[in-house]
C-alpha positions as CSV (number, residue, x, y, z in Angstrom):
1,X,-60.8,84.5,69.8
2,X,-58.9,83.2,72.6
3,X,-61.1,81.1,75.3
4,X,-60.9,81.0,78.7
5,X,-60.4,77.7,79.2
6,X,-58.4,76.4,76.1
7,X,-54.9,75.1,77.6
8,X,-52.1,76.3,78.1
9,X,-49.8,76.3,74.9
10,X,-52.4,77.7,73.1
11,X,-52.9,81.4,71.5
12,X,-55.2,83.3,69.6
13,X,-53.3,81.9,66.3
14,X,-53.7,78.2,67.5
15,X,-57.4,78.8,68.6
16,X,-58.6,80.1,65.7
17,X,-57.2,76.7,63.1
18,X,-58.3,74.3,65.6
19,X,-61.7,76.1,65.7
20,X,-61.8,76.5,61.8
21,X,-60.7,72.6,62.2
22,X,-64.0,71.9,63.9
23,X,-66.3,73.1,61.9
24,X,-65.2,71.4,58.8
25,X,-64.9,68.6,60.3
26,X,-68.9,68.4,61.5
27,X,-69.7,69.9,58.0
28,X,-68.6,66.1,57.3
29,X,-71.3,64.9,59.5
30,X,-74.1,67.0,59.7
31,X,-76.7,64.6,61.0
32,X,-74.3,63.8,63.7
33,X,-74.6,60.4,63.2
34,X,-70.7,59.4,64.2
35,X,-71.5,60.1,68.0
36,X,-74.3,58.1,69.8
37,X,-76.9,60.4,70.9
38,X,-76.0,63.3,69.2
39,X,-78.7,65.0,67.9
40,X,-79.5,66.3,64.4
41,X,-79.9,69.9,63.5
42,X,-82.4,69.1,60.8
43,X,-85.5,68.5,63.6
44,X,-84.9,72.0,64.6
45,X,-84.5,73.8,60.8
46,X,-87.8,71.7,59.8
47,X,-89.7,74.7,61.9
48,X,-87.4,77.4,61.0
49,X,-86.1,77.4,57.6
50,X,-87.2,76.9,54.1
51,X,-86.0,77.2,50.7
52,X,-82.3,78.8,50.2
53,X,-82.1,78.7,54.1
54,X,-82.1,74.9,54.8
55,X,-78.6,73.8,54.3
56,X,-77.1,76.8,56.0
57,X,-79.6,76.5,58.8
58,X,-78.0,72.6,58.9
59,X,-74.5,73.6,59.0
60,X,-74.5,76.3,61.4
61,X,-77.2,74.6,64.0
62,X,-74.7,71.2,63.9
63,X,-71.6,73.9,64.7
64,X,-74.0,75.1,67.5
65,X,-75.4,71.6,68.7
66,X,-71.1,70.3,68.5
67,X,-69.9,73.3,71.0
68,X,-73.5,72.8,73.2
69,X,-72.9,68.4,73.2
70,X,-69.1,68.8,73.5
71,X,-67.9,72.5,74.8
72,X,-70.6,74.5,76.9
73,X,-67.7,75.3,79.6
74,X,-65.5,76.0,76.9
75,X,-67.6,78.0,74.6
76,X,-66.6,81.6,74.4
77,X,-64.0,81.6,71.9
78,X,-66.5,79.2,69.5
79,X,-69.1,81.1,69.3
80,X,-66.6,84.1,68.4
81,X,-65.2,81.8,65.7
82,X,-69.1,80.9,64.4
83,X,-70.2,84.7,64.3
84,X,-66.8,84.9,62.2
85,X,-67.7,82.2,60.5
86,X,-71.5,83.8,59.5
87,X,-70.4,87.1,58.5
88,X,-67.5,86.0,56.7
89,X,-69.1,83.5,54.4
90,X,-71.4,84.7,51.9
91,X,-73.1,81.2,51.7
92,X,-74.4,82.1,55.5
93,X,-74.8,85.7,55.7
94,X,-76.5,86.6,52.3
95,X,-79.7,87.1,53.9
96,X,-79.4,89.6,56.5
97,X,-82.6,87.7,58.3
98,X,-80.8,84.6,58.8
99,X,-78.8,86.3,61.8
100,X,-82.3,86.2,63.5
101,X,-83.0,82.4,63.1
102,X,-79.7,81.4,63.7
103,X,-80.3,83.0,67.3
104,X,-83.7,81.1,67.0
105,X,-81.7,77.9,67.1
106,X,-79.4,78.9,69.5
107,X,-82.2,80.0,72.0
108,X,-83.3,76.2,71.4
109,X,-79.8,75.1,72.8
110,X,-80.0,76.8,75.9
111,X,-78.7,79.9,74.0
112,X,-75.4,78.3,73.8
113,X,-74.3,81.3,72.1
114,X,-76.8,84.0,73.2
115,X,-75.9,87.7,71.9
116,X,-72.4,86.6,69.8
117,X,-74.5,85.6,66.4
118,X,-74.9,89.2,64.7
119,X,-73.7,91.6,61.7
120,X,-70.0,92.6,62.1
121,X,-69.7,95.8,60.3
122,X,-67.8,95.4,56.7
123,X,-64.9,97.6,57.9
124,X,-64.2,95.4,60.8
125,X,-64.7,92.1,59.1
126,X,-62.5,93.1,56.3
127,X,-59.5,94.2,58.9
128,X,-60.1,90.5,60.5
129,X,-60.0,88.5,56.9
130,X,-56.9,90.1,56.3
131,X,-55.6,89.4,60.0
132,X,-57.1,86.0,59.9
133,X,-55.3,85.4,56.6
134,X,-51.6,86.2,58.2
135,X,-52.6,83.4,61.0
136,X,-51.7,80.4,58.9
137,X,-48.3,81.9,57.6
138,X,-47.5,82.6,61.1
139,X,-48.4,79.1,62.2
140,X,-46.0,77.7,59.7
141,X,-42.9,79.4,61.2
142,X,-41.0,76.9,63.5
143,X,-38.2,78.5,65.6
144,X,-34.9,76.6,65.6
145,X,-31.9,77.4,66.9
146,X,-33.1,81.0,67.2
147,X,-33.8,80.9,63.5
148,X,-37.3,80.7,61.6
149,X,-37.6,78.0,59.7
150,X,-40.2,76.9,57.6
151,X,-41.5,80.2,56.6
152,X,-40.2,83.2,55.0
153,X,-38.9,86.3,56.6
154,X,-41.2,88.3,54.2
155,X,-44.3,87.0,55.7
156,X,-42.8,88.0,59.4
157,X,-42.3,91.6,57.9
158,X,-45.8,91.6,56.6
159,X,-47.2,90.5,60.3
160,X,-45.6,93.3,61.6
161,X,-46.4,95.9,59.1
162,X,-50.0,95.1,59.3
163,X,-49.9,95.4,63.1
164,X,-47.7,98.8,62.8
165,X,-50.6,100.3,59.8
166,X,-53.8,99.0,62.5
167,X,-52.4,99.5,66.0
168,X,-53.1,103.1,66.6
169,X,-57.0,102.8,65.3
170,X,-57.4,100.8,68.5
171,X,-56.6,103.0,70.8
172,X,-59.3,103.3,73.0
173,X,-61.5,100.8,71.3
174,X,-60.9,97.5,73.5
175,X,-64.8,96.3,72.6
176,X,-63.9,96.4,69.0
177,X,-63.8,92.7,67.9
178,X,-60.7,93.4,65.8
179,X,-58.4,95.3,67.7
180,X,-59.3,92.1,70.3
181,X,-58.0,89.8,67.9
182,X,-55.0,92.0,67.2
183,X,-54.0,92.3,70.6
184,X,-53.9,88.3,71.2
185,X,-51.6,88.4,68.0
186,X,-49.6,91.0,69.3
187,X,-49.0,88.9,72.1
188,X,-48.9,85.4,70.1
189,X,-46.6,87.3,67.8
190,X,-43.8,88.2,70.5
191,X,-44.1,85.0,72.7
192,X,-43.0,83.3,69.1
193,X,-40.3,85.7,68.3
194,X,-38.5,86.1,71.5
195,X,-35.7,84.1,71.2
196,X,-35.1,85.0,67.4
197,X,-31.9,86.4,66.5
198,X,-31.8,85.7,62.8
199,X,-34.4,87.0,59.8
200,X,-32.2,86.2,56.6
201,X,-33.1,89.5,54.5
202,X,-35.0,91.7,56.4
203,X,-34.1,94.8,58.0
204,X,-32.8,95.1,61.4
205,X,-36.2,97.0,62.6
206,X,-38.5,93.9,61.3
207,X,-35.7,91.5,63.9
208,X,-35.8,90.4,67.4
209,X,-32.7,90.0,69.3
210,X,-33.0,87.3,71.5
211,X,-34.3,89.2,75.0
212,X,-34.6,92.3,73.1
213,X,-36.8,93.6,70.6
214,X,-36.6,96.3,68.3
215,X,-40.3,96.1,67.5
216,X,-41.0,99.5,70.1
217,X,-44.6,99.9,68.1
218,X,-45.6,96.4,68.5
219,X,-46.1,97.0,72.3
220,X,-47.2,99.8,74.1
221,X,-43.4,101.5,74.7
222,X,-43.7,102.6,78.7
223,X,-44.8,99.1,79.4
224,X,-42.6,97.3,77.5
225,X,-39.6,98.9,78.4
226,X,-40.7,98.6,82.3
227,X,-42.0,94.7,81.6
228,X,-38.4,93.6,79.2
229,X,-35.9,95.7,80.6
230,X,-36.7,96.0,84.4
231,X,-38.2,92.4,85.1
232,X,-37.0,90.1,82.9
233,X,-33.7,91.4,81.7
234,X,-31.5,93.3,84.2
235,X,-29.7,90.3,85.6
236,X,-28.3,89.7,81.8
237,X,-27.8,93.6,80.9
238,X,-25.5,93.3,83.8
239,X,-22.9,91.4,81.2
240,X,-23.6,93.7,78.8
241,X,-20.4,95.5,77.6
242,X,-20.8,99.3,78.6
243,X,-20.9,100.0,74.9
244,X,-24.3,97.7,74.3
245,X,-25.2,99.4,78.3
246,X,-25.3,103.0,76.7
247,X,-26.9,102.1,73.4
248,X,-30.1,100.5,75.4
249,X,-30.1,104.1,77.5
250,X,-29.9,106.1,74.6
251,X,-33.2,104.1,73.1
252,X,-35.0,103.6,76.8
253,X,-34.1,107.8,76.4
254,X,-35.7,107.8,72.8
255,X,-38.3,106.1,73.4
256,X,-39.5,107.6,76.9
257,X,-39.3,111.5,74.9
258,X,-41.6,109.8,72.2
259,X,-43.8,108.5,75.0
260,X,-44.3,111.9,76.6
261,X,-44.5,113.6,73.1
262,X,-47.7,111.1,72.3
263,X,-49.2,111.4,75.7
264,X,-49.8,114.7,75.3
265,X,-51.8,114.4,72.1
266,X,-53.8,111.5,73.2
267,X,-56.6,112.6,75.9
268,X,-56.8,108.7,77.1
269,X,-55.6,105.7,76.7
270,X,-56.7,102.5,79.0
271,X,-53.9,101.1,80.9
272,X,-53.2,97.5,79.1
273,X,-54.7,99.0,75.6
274,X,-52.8,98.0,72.6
C-alpha cells in the first residue's frame, strides 16, 4: 500500500491509518461541502445507482472525487487502500455488480483509479484483514532507550509469527497483493526494531540485538547476512570479543548450509523476493 510519492518517514504501516484516516474523514462530508468547489458524488450516482446502491455509490465516488481534487500525483497507494476498502466491507461489496459501477464512476474522474477497483479473492483478503489487523498494534510500539514501550512484547511475537507462518507462500508470487503488503511490513517491521535490545518475556529468537537480528526468516538469509554483516556492521564486529566473532561465524556458517539446502529444492526465486 506504500505510494510513490508519500514522504519520507512513512511505511506501509503509516500509509495504510492515514489512508483509513481519509476516508472516514470524507464519509463526514459526503457532499463535499467543507471545500469550495468540490464537487458532490451524488450528480454522478443520480445516473448510476438506485435502490440499495445509492449510499455506497456516495461514499466510495466522494473517496474517489477526494484522491482525484486532492491526490492525482499521489494516488497509487489510495486507490490500493479503496479496492481494500470495497472488498473488505460487506456494506460495499455485497453486490458483486457494484465493482462495475464503481469503475463507471471512476472512468467519470479521468479513471483516477482505472484497473485497481475489482474482486480480491477471499483467501487473499482474509491473509490482508488479519495483516491489516497487526498494523495498529505495531503502530502503538514506541522505541525508547532500545526498549518498546507502549505495547506488549506479545503483540511483537505475534507480528513475527504471522510473517514466519505466510513468508514462504510468496515465494515467487511478487503480483500477489498480499505478499506486497507483507513485504513493506517486513521491511517496516525491521527498520522499527533495529535498535531494540530488550522484549521483557519473550524468547531470545522473537528479539533484536541492537545491529543484529536473530529474526534469519524475516529476511531473505544470503541477503541479509551480505546487506547487515558486510555493509553496515563490520567496522563494529571489529570490537567484538573473539568469543561473540566466532559465534556470528558459526551462524553466518548455519545459515549459508541452510541456504544451499533450500536452493536446491526451490527451482526459482526472484532476486529481492520475500
Amino acid at each position: 500500500m506504500t505510494s510513490v510519492s508519500s514522504g519520507e518517514n512513512e511505511n506501509s504501516v503509516t500509509l495504510y491509518l492515514k489512508y483509513r484516516q481519509e476516508f472516514n474523514d470524507v464519509l463526514s462530508d459526503i457532499r463535499n461541502d467543507q471545500r469550495q468547489g468540490g464537487e458532490n458524488p451524488g450528480r454522478k450516482c443520480n445516473k448510476i445507482a438506485q435502490g440499495d446502491f445509492i449510499e455506497p455509490c456516495q461514499q466510495i465516488g466522494r473517496y474517489l472525487i477526494e484522491i482525484k481534487e486532492l491526490y492525482k500525483s499521489d494516488h497509487l497507494g489510495r486507490c490500493n487502500y479503496l479496492n481494500y476498502r470495497i472488498n473488505s466491507d460487506v456494506n460495499y461489496s455485497k453486490n458483486p455488480g457494484w465493482f462495475e459501477k464503481y469503475n463507471i464512476f471512476s472512468s467519470q474522474l479521468d479513471n483516477i483509479c482505472e484497473n485497481y477497483i475489482k474482486k480480491i479473492e477471499p483467501d487473499i483478503l482474509n491473509k490482508l484483514k488479519e495483516l491489516y489487523s497487526l498494523y495498529e498494534d505495531f503502530n502503538s510500539f514506541k522505541v525508547q532507550n532500545y526498549q518498546i514501550k507502549g505495547g506488549s512484547c506479545d503483540k511483537i511475537k505475534d507480528c513475527h509469527k504471522f510473517y514466519v507462518d505466510n513468508y514462504k507462500d510468496c515465494v515467487g508470487k511478487e503480483r500477489n497483493p498480499f505478499c506486497k503488503e507483507l513485504n513493506n511490513f517486513k521491511k517496516s517491521y525491521e527498520n522499527k526494531m533495529r535498535d531494540v535490545t530488550a522484549c521483557v518475556n519473550v524468547h531470545n529468537s522473537y528479539q533484536l540485538k541492537k545491529g543484529i537480528t536473530y529474526l534469519f526468516p524475516f529476511t531473505p538469509m544470503k541477503s541479509w547476512l551480505y546487506n547487515h554483516l558486510q555493509k553496515k556492521k563490520i567496522m563494529q564486529l571489529k570490537d567484538v570479543e573473539g568469543k561473540t566473532r566466532e559465534s556470528l561465524q558459526n551462524i553466518y556458517n548455519e545459515v549459508n548450509r541452510n541456504y544451499l539446502e533450500s536452493f536446491h529444492n526451490i527451482a526459482y526465486q526472484p532476486q529481492g523476493v520475500i
